[in-house]
C-alpha positions as a Markdown table, in Angstrom:
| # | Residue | x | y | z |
|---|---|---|---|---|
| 1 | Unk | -26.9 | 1.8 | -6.8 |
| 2 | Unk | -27.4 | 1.2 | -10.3 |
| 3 | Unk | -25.4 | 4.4 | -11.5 |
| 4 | Unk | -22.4 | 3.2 | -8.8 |
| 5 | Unk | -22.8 | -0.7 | -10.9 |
| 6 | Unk | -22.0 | 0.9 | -14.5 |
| 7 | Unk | -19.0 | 3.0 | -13.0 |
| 8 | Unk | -17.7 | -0.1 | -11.5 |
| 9 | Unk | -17.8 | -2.0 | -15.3 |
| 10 | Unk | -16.4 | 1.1 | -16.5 |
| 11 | Unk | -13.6 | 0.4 | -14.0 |
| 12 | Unk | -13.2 | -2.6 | -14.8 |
| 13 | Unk | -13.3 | -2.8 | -18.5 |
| 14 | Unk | -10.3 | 0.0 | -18.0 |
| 15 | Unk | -8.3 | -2.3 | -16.0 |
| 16 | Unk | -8.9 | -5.2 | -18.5 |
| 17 | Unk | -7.8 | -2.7 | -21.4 |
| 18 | Unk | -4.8 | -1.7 | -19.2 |
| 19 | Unk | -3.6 | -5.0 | -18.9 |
| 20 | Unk | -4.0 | -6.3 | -22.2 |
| 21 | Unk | -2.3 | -3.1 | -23.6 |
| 22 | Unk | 0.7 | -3.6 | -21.2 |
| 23 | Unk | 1.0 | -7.8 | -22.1 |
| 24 | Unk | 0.6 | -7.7 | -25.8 |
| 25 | Unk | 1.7 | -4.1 | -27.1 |
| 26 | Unk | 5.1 | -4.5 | -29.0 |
| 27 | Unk | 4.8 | -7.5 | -28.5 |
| 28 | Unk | 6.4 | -9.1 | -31.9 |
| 29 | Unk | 5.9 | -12.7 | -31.0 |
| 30 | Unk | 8.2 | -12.9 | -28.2 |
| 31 | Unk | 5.2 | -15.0 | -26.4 |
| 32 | Unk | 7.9 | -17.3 | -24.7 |
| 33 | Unk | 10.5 | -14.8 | -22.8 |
| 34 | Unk | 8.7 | -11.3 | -23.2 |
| 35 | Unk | 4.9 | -12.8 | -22.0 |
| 36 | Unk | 6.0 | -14.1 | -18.8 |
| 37 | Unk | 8.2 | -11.1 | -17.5 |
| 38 | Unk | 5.4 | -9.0 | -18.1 |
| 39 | Unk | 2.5 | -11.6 | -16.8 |
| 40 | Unk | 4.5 | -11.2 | -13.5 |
| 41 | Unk | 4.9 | -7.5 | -13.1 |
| 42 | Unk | 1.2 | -7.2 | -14.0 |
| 43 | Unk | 0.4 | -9.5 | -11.3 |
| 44 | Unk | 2.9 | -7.7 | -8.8 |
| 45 | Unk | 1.3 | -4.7 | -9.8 |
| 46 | Unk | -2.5 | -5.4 | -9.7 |
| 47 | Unk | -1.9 | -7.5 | -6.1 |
| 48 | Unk | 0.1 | -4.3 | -4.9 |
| 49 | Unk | -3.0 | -2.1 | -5.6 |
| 50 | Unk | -5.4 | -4.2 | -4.2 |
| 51 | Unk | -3.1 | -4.6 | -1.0 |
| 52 | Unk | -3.0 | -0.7 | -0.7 |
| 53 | Unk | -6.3 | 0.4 | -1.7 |
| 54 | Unk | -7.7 | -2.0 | 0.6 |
| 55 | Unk | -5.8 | -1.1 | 3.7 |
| 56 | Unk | -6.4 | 2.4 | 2.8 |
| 57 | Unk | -9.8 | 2.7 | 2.5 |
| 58 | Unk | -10.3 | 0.7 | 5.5 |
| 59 | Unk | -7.9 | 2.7 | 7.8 |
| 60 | Unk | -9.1 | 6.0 | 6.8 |
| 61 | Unk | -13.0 | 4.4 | 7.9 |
| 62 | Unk | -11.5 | 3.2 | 11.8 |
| 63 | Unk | -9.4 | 6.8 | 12.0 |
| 64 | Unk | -12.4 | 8.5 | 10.0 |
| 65 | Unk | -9.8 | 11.3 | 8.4 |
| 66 | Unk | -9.8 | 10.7 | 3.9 |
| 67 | Unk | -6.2 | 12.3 | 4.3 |
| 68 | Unk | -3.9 | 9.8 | 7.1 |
| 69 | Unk | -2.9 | 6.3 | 4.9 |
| 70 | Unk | -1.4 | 3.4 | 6.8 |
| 71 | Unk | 2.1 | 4.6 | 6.2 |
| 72 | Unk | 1.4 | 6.7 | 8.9 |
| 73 | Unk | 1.9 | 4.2 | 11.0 |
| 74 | Unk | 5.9 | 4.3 | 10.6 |
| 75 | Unk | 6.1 | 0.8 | 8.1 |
| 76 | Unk | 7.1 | 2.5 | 5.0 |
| 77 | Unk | 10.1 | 3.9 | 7.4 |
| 78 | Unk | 10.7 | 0.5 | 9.4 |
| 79 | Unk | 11.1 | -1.5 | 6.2 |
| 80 | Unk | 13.6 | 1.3 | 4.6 |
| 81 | Unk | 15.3 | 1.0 | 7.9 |
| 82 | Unk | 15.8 | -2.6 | 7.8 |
| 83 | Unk | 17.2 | -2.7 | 4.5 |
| 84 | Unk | 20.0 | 0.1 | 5.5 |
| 85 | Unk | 20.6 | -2.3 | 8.6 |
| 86 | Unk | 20.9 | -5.3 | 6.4 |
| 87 | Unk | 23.6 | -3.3 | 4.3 |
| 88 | Unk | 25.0 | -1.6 | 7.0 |
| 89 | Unk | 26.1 | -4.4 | 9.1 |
| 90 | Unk | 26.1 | -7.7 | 7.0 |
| 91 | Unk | 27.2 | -5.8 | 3.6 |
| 92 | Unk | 25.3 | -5.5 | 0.5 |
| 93 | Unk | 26.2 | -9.5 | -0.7 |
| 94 | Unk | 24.8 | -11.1 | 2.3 |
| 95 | Unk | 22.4 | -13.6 | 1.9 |
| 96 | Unk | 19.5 | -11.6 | 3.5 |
| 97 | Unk | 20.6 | -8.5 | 0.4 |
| 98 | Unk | 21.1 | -10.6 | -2.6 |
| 99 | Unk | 18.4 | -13.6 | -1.8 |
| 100 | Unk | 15.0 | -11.7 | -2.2 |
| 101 | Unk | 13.3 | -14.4 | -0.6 |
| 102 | Unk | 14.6 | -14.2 | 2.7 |
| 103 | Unk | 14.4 | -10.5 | 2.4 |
| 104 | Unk | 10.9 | -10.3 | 1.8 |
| 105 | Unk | 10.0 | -13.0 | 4.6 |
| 106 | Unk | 12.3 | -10.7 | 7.5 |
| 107 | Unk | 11.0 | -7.9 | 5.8 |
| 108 | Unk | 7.2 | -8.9 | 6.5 |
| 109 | Unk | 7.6 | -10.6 | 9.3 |
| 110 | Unk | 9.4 | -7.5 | 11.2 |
| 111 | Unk | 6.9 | -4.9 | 9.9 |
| 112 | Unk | 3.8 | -7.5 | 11.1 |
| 113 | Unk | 5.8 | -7.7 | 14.6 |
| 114 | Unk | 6.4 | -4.1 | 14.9 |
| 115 | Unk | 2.5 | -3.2 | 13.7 |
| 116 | Unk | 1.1 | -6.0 | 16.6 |
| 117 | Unk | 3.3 | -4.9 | 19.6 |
| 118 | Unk | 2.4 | -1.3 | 18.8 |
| 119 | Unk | -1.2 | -2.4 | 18.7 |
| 120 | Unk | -0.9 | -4.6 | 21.8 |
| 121 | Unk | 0.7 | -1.8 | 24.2 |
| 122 | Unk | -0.7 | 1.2 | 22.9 |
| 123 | Unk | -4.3 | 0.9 | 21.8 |
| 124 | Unk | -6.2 | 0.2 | 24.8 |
| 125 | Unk | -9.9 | -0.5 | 25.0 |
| 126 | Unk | -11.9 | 2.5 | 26.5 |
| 127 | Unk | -8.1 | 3.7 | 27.6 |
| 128 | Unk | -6.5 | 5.7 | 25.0 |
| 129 | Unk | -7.8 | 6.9 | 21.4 |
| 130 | Unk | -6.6 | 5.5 | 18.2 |
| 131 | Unk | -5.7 | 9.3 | 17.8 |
| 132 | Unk | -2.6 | 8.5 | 20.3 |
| 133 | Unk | -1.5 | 5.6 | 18.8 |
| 134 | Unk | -1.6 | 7.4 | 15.1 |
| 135 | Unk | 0.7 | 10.0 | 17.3 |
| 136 | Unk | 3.2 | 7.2 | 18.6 |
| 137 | Unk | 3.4 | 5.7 | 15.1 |
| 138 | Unk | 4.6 | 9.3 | 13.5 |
| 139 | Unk | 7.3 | 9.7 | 16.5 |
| 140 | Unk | 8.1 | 6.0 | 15.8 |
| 141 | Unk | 8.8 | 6.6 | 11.8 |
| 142 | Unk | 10.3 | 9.5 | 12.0 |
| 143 | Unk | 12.6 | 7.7 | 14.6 |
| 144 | Unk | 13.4 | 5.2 | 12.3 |
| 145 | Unk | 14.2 | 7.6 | 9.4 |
| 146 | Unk | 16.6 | 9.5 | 11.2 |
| 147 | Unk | 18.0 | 6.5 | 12.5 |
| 148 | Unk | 18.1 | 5.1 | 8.3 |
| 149 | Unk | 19.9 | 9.1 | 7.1 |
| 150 | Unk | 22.3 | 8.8 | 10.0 |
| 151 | Unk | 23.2 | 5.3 | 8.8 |
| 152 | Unk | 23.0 | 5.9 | 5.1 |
| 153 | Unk | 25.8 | 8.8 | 5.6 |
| 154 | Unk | 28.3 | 6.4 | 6.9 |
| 155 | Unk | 27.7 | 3.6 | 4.3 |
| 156 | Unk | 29.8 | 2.9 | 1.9 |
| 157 | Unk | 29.2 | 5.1 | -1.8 |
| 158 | Unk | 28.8 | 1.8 | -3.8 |
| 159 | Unk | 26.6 | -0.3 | -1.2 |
| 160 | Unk | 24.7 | 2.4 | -0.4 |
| 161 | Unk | 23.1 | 2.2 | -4.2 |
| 162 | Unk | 21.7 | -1.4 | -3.3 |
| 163 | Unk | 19.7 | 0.3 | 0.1 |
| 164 | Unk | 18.4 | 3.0 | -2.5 |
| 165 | Unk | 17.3 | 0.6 | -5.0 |
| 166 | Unk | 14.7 | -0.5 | -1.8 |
| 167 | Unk | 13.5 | 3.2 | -1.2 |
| 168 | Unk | 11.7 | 4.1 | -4.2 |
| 169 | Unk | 8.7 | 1.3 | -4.9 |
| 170 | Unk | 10.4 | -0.2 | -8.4 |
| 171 | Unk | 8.2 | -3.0 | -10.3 |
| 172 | Unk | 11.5 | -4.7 | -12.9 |
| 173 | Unk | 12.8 | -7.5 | -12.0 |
| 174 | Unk | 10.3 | -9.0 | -9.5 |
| 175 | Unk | 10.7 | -12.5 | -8.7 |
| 176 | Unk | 7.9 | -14.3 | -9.9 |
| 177 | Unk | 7.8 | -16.6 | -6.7 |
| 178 | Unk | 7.4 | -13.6 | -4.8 |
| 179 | Unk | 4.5 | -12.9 | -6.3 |
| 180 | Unk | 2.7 | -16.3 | -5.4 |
| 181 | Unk | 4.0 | -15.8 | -2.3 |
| 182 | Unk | 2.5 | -12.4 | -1.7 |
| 183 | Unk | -0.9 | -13.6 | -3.8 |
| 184 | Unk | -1.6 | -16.3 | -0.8 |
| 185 | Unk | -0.8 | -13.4 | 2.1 |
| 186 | Unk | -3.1 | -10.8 | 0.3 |
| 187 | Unk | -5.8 | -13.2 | -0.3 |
| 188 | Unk | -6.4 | -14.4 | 3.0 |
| 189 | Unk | -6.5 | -11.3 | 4.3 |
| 190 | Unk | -9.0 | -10.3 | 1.3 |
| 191 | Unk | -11.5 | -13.2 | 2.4 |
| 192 | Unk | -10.8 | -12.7 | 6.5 |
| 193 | Unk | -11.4 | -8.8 | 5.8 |
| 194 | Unk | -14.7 | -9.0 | 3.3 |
| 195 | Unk | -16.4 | -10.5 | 6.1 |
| 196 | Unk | -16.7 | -7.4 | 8.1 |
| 197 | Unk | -18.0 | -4.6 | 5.3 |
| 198 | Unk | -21.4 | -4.5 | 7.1 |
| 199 | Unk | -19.7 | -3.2 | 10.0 |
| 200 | Unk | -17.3 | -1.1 | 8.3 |
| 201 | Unk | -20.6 | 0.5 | 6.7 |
| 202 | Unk | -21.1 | 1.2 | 10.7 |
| 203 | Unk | -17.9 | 2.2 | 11.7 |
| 204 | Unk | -18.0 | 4.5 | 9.7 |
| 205 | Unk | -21.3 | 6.5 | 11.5 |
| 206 | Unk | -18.4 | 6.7 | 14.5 |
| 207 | Unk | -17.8 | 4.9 | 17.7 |
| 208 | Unk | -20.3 | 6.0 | 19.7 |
| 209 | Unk | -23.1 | 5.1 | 17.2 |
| 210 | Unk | -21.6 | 2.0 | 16.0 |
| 211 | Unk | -21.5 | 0.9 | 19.7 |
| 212 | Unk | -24.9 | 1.6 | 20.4 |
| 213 | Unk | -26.0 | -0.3 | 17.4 |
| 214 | Unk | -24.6 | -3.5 | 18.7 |
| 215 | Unk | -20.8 | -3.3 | 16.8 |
| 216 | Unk | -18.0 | -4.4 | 19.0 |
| 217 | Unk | -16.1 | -1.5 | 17.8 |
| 218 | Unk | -12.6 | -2.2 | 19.7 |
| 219 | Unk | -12.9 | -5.4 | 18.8 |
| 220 | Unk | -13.2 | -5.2 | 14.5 |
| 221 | Unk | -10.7 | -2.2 | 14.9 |
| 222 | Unk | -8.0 | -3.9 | 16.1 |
| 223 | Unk | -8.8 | -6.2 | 13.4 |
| 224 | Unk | -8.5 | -4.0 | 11.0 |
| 225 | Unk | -5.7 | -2.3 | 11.9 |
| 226 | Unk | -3.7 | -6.2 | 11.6 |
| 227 | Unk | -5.4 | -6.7 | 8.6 |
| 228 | Unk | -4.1 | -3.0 | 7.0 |
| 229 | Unk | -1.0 | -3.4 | 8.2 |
| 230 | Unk | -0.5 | -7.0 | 7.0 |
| 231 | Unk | -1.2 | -6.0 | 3.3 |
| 232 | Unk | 0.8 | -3.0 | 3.5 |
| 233 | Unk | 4.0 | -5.2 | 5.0 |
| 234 | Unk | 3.5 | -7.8 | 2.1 |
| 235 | Unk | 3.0 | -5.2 | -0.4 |
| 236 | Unk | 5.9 | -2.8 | 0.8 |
| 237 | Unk | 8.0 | -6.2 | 1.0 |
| 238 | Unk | 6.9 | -7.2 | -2.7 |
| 239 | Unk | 8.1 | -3.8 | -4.6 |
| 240 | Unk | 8.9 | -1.3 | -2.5 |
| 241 | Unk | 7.0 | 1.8 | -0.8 |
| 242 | Unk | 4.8 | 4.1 | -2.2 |
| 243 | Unk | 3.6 | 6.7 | 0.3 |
| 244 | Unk | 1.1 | 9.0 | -1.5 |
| 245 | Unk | -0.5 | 6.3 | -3.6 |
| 246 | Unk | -2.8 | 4.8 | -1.4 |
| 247 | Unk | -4.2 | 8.4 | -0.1 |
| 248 | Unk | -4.9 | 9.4 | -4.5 |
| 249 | Unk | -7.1 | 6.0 | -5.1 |
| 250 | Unk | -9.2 | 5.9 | -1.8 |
| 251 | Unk | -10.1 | 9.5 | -2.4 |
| 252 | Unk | -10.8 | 9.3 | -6.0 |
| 253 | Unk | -13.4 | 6.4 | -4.9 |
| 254 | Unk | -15.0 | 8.7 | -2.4 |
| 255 | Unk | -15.3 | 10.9 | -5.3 |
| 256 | Unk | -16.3 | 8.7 | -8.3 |
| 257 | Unk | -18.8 | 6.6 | -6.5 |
| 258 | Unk | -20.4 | 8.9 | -3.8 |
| 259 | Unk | -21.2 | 5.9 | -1.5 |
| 260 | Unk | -21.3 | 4.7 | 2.2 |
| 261 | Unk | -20.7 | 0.9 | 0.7 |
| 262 | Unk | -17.4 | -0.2 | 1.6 |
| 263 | Unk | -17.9 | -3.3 | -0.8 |
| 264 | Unk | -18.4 | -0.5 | -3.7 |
| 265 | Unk | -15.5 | 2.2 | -2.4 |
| 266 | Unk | -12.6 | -1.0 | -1.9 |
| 267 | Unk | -13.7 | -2.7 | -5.4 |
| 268 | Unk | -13.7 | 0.5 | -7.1 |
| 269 | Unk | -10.7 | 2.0 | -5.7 |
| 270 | Unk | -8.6 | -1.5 | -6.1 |
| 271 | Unk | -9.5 | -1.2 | -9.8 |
| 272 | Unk | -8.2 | 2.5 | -10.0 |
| 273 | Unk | -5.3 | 0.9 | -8.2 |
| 274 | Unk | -5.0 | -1.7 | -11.4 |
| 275 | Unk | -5.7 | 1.1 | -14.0 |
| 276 | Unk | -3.0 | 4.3 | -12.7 |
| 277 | Unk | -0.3 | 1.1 | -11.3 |
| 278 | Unk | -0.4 | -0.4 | -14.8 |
| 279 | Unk | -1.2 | 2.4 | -17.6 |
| 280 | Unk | 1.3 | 4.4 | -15.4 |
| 281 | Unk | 3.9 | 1.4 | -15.8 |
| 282 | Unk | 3.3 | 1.5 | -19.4 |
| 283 | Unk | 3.6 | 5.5 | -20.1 |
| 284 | Unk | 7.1 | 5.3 | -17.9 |
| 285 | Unk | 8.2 | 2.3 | -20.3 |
| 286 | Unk | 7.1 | 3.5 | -23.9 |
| 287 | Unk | 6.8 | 7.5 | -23.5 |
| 288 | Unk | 9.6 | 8.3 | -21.1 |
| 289 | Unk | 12.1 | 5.4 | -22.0 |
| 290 | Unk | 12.8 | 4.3 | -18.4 |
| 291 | Unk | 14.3 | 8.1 | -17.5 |
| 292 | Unk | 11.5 | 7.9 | -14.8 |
| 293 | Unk | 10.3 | 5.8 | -12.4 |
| 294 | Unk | 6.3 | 5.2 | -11.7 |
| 295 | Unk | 7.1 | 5.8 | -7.4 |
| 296 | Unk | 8.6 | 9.4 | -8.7 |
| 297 | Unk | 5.3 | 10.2 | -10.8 |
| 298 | Unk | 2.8 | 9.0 | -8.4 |
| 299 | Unk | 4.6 | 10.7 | -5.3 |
| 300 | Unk | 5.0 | 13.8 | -7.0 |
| 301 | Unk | 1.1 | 13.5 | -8.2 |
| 302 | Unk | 0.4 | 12.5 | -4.8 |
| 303 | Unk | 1.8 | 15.0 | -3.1 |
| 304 | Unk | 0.0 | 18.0 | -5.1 |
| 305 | Unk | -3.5 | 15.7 | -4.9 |
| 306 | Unk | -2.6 | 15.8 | -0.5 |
| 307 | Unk | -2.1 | 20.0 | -0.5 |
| 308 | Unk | -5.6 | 20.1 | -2.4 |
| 309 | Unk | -7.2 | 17.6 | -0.2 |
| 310 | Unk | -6.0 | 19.8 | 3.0 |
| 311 | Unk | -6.6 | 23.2 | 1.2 |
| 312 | Unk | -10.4 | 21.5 | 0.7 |
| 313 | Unk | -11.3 | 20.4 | 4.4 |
| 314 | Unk | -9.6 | 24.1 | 5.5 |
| 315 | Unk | -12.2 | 25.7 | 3.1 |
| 316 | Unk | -15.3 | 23.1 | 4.0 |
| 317 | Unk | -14.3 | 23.3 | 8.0 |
């Protein structure tokens, strides 16, 4: 416990050295117009880890598989979707394009409706295993990305580049009232969610054992599966979707911190989330110039970190 204590202020003092190198490197007194800007894509940043490495850690412990993240469930697809049908059918200067307010409020609103009536009708107490309804949800994204290519292709060449500004998660020019907005959405569900880490901690044993030591398993599942997909909606909604990132943090927590604890495994990861969102801002910005973006990195990273993670449980099974 006390070795898990000092990796988590390691954590932490990283993310504070992250941050203060990102505000006030180069900084040249431009504390009125440059401060600000960056002040708000740190905070977009740091609430869009949080969002994901919670909801990851989480709905890896209800499916109890380190290798599925909630993007499984067909959101990251839905909300790419519903930006090409935005373009495709209202044009790319309609209100719900240009104002990024009312796109972010359709845009989490549909993702939270989608995620309940796939809940409500498909995952079933004692019925059907959260196994199907992780098997509806990758019919149901790929669905919607087929539908999104088949659309893209008939789109006009110069509105289609506002749809593909929305696929790749980007973190310039992020409206700061967004931000607030999202900070109220994620911390609710922060406070509603720390209040079942005990059970988690139980969950995680699997259902039959958490049943028969008194944990209404269907119950705080379905819970959690809201919860998840409420911070991945806001966070998707806030910058954009980032598929593989949420699958590298969780499992470097497993790794770093060798715990049951879910209060231990969330913090830490959330902080990893801080550390690689931000530092990995600030390499794209000073050492490649902007001819990257992070999404690329991290997907690209992510996608070699997923092969080793199946080549692993191959070898250990």
């Amino acid at each position: 416990m006390r070795k898990n204590r000092t990796r988590l202020i390691v954590l932490i003092v990283l993310a504070i050295v992250s941050c203060a190198l990102y505000l006030f490197y180069e900084l040249n007194g431009s504390y009125d117009y440059a401060l600000p800007r960056r002040a708000v894509k740190v905070a977009a940043m740091a609430l869009t880890g949080i969002a994901i490495a919670y909801s990851t850690v989480i709905f890896q412990t209800i499916t109890h598989n380190r290798i599925l993240t909630p993007s499984i469930m067909g959101l990251d697809s839905l909300y790419i979707l519903l930006q090409t049908l935005f373009v495709f059918f209202l044009g790319s200067m309609h209100v719900t394009v240009v104002n990024q307010h009312v796109n972010f409020v359709l845009s989490v609103i549909s993702m939270i409706v989608f995620a309940l009536l796939l809940y409500k009708f498909l995952f079933q107490a004692g019925k059907r295993p959260i196994y199907f309804l992780l098997l509806v949800g990758i019919i149901v994204g790929t669905f919607f990305s087929s539908i999104t290519t088949f659309l893209q292709v008939l789109i006009d060449p110069n509105e289609f580049l506002r749809v593909q500004d929305k696929m790749f998660a980007s973190f310039n020019n992020i409206n700061g009232d967004l931000v607030w907005w999202a900070f109220g959405i994620i911390a609710i569900a922060l406070i509603i969610g720390w209040r079942y880490m005990e059970e988690l901690d139980v969950l995680s044993l699997g259902r039959d054992v958490a049943i028969n030591l008194g944990v209404p398993y269907d119950a705080i599942v379905k819970r959690m599966l809201i919860l998840s997909s409420v911070l991945i909606a806001v966070s998707t909604a806030l910058v954009g979707p980032i598929t593989f990132f949420g699958l590298i943090v969780a499992n470097l927590s497993y790794q770093y911190f060798n715990t049951y604890k879910h209060k231990i495994l969330i913090t830490g990861a959330a902080f990893m989330s801080i550390i690689a969102l931000v530092g990995g801002q600030w390499i794209v910005e000073r050492v490649f110039s902007f001819s990257t973006t992070l999404s690329v990195i991290i997907n690209f990273v992510g996608g070699i970190y997923f092969i080793y993670l199946l080549l692993k449980e191959s070898r250990s099974a």
